[in-house]
N, C-alpha and C positions, 0 to 999 in steps of 0.2 A: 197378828194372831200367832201362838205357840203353836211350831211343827209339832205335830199327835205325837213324833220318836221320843221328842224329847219333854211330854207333859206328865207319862205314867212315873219317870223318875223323883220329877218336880212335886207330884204330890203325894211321893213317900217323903220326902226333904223341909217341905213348910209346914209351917202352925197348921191347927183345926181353922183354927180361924183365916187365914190367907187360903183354903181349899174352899169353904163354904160360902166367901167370897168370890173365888174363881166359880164356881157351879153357880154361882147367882148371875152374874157378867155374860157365863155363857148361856144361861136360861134366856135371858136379855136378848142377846143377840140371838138365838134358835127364835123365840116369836116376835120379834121385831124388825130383823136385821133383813139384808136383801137375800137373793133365793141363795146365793153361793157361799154367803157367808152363816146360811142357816144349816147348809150341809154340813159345813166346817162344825159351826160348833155343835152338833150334834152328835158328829163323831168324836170331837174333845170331852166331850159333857158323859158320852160312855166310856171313853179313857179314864176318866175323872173316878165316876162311878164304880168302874170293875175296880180299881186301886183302894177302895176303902176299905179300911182294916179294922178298925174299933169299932165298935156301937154305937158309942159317942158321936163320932162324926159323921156316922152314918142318921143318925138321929138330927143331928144341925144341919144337913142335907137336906132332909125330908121335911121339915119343918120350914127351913128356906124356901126352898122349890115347889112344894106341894102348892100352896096360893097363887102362885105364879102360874104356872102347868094349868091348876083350874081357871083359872084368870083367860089364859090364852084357849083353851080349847071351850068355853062357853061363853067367851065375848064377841062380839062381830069381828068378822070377817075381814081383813083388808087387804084389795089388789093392787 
C-alpha cells in the first residue's frame, strides 16, 4: 500500500483514469480487506478524495464508488 505522504502528490500527477482506478482498489480493499488494511485504505481513499480538483473526476469517482459503498453497506455482513 502507498504511504498516505506520498498518495496526495501521486493523485495531482496521474491520469483521471489511473485515480478512479486507485479509488476503486481502495473501495475494494475498505469493504473487503482485513480490519488494518480497511483503516489504511480508508485514510488513502480520503487522501484521494480531498485532492480532487475537476468535476470530471470528481464525477468518475462517484459513479465508480457509489455501487460499491451501496453494495458494501446493504449487503450482509461478514466476520
Amino acid at each position: 500500500m502507498i504511504k498516505n505522504c506520498s498518495l496526495a502528490p501521486l493523485v495531482r500527477k496521474v491520469s483521471e483514469v489511473r485515480v478512479v482506478e486507485m479509488t476503486s482498489k481502495l473501495c475494494d480493499k475498505l469493504l473487503n480487506g482485513k480490519d488494518q488494511h480497511r483503516d489504511i485504505a480508508s485514510i488513502a481513499l480520503k487522501t484521494v478524495v480531498a485532492e480532487v480538483s475537476t468535476q470530471s473526476l470528481a464525477l468518475s469517482i462517484l459513479q465508480t464508488l457509489t455501487p460499491q459503498l451501496i453494495k458494501g453497506i446493504t449487503g450482509p455482513v461478514s466476520l
